[in-house]
PADO-240469 format. One line per field, with one value per residue (C-alpha): x, y, z. Coordinates in pm, 1 decimal. Layout:
N
px: c(X:...)
py: c(Y:...)
pz: c(Z:...)
end
This chain:
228
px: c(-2122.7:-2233.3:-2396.5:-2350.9:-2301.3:-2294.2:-2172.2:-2124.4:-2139.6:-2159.3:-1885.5:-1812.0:-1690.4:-1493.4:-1223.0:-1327.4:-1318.0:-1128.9:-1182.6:-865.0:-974.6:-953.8:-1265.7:-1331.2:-1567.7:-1662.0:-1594.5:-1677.6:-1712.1:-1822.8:-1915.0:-1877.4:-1931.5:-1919.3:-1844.6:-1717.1:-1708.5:-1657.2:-1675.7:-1498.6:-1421.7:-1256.2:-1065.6:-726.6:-423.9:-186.5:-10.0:-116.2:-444.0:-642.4:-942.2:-939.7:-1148.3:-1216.6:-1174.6:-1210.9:-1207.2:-1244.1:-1478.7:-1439.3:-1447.3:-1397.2:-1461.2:-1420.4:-1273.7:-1285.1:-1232.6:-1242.5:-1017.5:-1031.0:-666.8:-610.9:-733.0:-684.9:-676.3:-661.1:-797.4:-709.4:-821.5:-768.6:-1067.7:-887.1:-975.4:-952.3:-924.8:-993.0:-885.5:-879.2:-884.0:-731.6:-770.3:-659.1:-505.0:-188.7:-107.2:-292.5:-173.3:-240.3:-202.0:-295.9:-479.3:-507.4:-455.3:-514.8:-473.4:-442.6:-435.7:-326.4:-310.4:-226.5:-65.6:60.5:143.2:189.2:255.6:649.2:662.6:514.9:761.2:558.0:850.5:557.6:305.7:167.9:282.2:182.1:276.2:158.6:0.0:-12.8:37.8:-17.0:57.7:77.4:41.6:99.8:-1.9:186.4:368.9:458.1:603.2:662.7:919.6:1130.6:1301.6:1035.4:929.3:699.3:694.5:671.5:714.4:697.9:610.7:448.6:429.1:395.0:536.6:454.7:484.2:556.4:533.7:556.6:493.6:652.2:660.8:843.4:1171.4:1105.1:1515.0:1347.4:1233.1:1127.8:1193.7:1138.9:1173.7:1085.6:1026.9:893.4:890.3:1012.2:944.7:829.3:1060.5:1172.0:1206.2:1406.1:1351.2:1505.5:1817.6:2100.3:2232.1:1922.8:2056.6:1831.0:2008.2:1832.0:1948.0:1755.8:1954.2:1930.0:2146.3:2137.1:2004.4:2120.8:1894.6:1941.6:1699.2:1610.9:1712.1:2050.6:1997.6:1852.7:1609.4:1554.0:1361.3:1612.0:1524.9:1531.0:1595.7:1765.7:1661.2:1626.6:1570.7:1652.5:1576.9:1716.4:1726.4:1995.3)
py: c(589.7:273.2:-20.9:-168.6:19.9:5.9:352.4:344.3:512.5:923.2:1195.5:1394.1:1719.5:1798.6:2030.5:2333.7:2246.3:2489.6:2305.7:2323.3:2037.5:1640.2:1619.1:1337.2:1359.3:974.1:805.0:454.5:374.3:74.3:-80.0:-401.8:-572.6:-202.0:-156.0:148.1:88.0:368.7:697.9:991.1:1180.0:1525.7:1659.4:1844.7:1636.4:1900.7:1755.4:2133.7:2029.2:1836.7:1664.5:1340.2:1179.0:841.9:816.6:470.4:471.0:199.9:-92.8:-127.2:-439.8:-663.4:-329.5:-311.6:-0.1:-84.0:172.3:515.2:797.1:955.6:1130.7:1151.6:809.6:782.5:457.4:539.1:385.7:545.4:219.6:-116.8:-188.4:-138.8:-133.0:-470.6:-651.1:-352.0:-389.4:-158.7:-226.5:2.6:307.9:621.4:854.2:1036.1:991.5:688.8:718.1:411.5:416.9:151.8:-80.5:-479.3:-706.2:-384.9:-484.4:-247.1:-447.6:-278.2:90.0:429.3:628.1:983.9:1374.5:1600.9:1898.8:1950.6:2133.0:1870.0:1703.3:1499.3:1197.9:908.5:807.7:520.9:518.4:270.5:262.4:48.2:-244.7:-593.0:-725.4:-525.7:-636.1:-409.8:-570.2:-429.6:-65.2:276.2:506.8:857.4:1188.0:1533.9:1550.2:1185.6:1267.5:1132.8:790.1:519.6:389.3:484.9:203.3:175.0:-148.1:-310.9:-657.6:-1026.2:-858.9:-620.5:-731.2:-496.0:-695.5:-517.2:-179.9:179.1:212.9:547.4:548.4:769.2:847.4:789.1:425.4:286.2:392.4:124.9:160.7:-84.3:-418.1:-415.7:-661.3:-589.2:-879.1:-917.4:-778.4:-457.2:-216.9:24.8:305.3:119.9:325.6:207.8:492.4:490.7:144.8:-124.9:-363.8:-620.9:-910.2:-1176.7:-1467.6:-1853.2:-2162.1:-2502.3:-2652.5:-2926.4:-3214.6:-3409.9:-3658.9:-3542.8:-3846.0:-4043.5:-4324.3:-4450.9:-4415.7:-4505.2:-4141.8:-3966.8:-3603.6:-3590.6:-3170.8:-2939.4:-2618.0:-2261.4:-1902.2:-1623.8:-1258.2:-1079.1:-755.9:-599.1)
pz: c(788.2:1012.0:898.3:549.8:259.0:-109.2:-320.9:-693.2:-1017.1:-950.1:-893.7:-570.3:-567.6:-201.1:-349.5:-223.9:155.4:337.1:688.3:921.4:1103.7:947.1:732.8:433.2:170.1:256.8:603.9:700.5:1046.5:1245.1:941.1:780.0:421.3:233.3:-137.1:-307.0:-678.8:-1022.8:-794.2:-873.1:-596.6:-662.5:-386.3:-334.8:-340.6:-149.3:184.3:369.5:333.9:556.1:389.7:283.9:-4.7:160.1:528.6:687.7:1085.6:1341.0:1339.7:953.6:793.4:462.0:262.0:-123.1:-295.5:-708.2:-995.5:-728.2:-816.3:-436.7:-434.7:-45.5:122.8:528.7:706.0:1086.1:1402.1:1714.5:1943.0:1888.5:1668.2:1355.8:1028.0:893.6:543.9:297.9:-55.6:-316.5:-702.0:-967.3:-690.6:-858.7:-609.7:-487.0:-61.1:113.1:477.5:681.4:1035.1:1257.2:1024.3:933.7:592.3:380.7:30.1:-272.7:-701.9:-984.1:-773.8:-947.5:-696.0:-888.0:-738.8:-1030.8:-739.0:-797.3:-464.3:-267.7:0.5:218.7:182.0:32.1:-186.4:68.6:412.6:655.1:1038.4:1276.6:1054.6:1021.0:706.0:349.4:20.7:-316.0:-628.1:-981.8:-1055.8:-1133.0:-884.7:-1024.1:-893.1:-1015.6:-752.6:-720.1:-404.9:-229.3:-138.3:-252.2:93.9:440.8:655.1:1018.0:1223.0:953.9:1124.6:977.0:641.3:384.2:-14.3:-311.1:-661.2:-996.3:-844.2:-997.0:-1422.3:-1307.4:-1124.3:-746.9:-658.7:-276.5:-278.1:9.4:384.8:638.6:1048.0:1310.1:1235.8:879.9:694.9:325.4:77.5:-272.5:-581.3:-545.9:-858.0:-1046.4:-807.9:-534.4:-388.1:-241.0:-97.7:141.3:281.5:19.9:-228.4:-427.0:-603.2:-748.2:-943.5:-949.3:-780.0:-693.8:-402.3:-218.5:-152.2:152.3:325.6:716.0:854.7:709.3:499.0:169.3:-128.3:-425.6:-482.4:-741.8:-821.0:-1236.2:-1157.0:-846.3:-948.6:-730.7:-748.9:-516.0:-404.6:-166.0:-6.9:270.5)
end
């Protein structure tokens, strides 16, 4: 799709496509300013297959995903027009794959495979991004050797806060220079090289430049977390 778009309120199904090649049941391209909002779209959630639900391409812009069950989402731009600022609200699905993508944003997200046999290693990966931030939502697997994230030169940071009401035994995988911030959860695993702590201490307050003040702090107060 080019140009600006607006889809809402019907049901897709796509779960019979049988192509070999990439196909999606929705693709934005070029486009800028789209909305996507209560669409179900029904399509396979197996890794062997190669359809997508929603597809977004290069040249796509400030796009709004909110209330869409689409259970494979790609985010891919082979040039350096990228997609850019998409956010998605309370998206129901089970692999988003994001490669080569900007400020991609996903609230409240319900990211679930109830194939036992699946082993594709993630429920969101990301490679090649700059910046993306996961807020809230639920990550589930039938099978919890895999991991909630894929990361791979996810530049200028990547947050995860709140995310996972079911412990993954794979947690998060992270190469390059990603940036892993935000709280961490139950599922992390240290034998996979994460440990977080969180905990509180005191700080000590000292002016820039020696001298004197009559500014006294009434608290010193300071929380930490930390990852390694």
């Amino acid at each position: 799709m080019y140009g600006i778009f607006i889809i809402e309120n019907f049901t897709l199904d796509y779960s019979n496509i049988t192509d070999t090649a990439e196909s999606a049941a929705i693709r934005f391209q070029s486009s800028y300013g789209n909305a996507v909002r209560n669409v179900e779209i029904e399509c396979t959630d197996e890794r062997t297959k190669t359809s997508n639900a929603l597809y977004f391409g290069e040249g796509c812009y400030t796009t709004v995903v909110e209330n869409v069950t689409a259970k494979r989402v790609r985010i891919y731009s082979p040039t350096a027009d990228r997609p850019t600022t998409l956010t998605f609200i309370n998206l129901d699905s089970s692999f988003v794959d994001i490669d080569n993508a900007l400020g991609i944003t996903f609230l409240q997200p319900i990211i679930q495979s109830r194939v036992s046999n699946d082993y594709g290693t993630y429920r969101i990966k990301c490679v090649n991004c700059y910046t993306m931030t996961v807020i809230g939502g639920d990550f589930e697997d039938d099978n919890p050797s895999n991991y909630v994230y894929y990361l791979d030169n996810v530049t200028e940071g990547f947050t995860s806060i709140g995310n996972s009401t079911v412990a993954m035994a794979g947690g998060y995988a992270v190469y390059g220079p990603s940036g892993v911030t935000g709280k961490l959860n139950a599922q992390d695993d240290p034998s996979r090289g994460f440990e977080y702590r969180e905990g509180t201490w005191t700080p000590v307050l000292e002016w820039d430049v020696p001298g004197t003040s009559t500014i006294v702090p009434s608290a010193a107060n300071g929380y930490y977390v930390s990852f390694k």
